[in-house]
Kinemage of the C-alpha trace (Angstrom):
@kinemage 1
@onewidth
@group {chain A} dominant
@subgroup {mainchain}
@vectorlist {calphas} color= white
{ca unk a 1} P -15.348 -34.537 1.406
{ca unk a 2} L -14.462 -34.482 5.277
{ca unk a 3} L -17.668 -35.624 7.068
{ca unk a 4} L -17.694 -33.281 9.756
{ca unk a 5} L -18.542 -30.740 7.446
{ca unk a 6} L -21.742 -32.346 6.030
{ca unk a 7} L -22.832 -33.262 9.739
{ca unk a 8} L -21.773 -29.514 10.681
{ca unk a 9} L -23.814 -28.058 7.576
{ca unk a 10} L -26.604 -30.032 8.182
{ca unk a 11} L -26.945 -29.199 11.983
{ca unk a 12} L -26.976 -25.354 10.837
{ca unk a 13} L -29.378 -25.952 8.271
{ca unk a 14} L -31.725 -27.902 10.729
{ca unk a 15} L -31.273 -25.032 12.990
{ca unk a 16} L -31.617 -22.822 10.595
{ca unk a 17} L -35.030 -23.949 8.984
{ca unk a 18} L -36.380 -25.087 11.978
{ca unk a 19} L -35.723 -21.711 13.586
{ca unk a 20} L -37.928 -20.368 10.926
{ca unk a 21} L -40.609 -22.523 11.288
{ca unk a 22} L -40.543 -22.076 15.219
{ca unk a 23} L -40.713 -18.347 14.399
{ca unk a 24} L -43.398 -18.588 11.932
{ca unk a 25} L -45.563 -20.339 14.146
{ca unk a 26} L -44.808 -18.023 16.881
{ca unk a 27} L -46.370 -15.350 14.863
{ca unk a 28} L -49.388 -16.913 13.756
{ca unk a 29} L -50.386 -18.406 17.187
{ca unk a 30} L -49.279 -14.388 18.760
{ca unk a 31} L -52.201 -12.632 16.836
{ca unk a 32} L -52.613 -9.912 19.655
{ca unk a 33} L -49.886 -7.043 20.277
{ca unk a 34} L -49.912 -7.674 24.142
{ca unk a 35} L -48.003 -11.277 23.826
{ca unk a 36} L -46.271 -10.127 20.746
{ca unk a 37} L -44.298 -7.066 22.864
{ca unk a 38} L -43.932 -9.513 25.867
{ca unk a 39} L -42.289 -12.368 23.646
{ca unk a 40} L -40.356 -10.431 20.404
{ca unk a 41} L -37.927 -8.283 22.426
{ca unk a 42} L -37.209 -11.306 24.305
{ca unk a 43} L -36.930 -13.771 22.303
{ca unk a 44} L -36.161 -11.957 18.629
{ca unk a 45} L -32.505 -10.929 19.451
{ca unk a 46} L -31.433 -14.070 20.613
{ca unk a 47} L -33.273 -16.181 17.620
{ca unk a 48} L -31.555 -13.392 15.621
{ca unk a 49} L -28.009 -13.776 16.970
{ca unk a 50} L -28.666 -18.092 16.856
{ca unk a 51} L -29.953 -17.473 13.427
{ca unk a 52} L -26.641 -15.158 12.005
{ca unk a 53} L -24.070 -17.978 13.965
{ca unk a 54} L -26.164 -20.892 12.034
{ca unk a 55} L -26.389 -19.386 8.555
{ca unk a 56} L -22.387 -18.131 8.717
{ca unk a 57} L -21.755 -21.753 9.279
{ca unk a 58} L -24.242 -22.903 6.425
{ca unk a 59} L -22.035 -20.531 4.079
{ca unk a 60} L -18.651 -21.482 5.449
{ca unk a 61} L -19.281 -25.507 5.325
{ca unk a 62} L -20.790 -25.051 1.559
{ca unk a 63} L -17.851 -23.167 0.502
{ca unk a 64} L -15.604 -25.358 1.842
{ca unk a 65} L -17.909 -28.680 0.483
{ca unk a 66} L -17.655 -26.903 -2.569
{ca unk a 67} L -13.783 -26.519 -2.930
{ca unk a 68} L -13.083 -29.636 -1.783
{ca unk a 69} L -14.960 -31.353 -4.192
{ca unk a 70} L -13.492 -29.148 -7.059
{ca unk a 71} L -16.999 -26.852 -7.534
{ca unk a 72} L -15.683 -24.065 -7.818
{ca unk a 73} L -14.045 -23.201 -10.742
{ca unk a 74} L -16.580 -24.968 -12.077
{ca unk a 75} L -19.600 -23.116 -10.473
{ca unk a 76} L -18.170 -20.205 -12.665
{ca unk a 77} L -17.728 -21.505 -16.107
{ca unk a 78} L -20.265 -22.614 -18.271
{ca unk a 79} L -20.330 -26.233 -18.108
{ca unk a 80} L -23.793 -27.196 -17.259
{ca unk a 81} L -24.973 -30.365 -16.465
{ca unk a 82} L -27.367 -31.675 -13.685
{ca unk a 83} L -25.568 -31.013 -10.254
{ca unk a 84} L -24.230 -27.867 -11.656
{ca unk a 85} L -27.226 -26.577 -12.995
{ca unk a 86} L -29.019 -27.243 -9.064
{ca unk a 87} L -25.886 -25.957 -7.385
{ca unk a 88} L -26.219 -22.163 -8.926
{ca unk a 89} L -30.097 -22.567 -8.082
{ca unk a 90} L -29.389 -23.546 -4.622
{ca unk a 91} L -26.899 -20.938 -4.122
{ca unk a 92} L -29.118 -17.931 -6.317
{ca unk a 93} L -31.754 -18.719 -3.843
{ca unk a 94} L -28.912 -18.731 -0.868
{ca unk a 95} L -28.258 -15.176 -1.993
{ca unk a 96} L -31.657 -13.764 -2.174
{ca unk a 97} L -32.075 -15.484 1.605
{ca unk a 98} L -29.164 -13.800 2.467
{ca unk a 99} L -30.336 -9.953 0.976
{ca unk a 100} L -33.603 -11.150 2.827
{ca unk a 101} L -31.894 -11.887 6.350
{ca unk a 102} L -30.172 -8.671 6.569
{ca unk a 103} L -33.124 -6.395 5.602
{ca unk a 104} L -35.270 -8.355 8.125
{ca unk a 105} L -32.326 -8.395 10.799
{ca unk a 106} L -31.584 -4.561 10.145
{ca unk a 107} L -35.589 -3.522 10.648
{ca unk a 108} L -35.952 -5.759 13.557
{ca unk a 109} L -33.103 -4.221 15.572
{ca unk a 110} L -33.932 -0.660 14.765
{ca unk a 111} L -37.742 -1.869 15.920
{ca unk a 112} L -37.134 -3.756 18.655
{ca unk a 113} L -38.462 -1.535 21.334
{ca unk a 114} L -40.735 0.435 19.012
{ca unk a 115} L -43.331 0.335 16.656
{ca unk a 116} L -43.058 -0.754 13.381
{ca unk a 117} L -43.679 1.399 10.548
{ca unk a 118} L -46.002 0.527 7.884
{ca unk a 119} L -43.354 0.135 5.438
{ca unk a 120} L -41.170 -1.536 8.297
{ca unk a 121} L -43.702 -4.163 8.798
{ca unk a 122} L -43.974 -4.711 5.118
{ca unk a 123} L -40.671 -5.383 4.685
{ca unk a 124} L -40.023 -7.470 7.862
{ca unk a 125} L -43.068 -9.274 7.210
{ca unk a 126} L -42.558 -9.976 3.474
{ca unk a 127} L -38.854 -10.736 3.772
{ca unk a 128} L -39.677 -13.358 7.407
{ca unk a 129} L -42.190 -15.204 5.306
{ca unk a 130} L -39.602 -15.116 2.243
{ca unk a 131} L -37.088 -16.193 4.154
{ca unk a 132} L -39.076 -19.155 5.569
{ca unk a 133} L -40.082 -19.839 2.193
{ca unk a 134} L -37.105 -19.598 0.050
{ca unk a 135} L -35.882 -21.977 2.774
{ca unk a 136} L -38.021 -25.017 1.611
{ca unk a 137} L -37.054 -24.270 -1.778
{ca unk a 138} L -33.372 -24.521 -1.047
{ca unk a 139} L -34.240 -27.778 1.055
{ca unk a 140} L -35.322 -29.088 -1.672
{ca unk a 141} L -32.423 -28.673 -4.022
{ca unk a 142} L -30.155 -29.643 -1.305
{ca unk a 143} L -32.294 -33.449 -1.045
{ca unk a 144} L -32.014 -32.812 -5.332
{ca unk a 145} L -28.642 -32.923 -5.171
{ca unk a 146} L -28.577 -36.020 -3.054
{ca unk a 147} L -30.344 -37.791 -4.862
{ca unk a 148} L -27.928 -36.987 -7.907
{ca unk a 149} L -25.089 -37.777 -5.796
């Protein structure tokens, strides 16, 4: 496995997870609508755009990790053992992150300037705190992995 990759994956996925952090903070400390329409529409699209450049790289570097290792043809047979078993985890969760990340991308640009419906902030609520969640949980098959490595 080239190195750069790892070092490139991990940099997105620091940026990526610590992005959502930063913006889950943001929106507890932002409570009142005043500071959240002064700092959202500022900040939002370009966390957004940051956030889309780091997760392509997460998926491009994981392929390639992947495929260079000789993953992949396994990933899709039904040989199961311990690092293949936390690889489809890792990358089920990936998906669901990724379904997550659109929806919440796709309702924040329509919303940007405007206010949120009820269902809107539902779903960009539920699928930001998802996101951040899901997040952890693919951390931690990613340090599983390690270890099994």
């Amino acid at each position: 496995m080239s190195a750069w990759l790892l070092h490139l994956h991990l940099i997105a996925a620091i940026s990526w997870i610590g992005g959502a952090i930063f913006m889950f903070i943001l929106g507890v400390s932002l409570r009142d609508k005043e500071g959240q329409s002064q700092v959202y529409p500022r900040i939002g699209p370009i966390y957004g755009y940051f956030e889309v450049v780091a997760l392509i790289i997460l998926l491009i570097t994981g392929y390639q990790m992947i495929d260079q290792n000789g993953l992949l043809t396994i990933l899709f047979s039904d040989i199961s053992n311990e690092v293949m078993d936390a690889l489809r985890i890792k990358l089920y969760i990936v998906a669901v992150i990724i379904v997550m990340t659109i929806i919440h991308t796709v309702i924040s640009l329509m919303t940007i300037y405007k206010e949120k419906t009820v269902i809107q902030k539902l779903l960009s609520r539920g699928s930001s705190m998802g996101i951040l969640l899901l997040n952890l949980w693919v951390l931690h098959y990613a340090m599983v992995l390690r270890d099994i490595l």
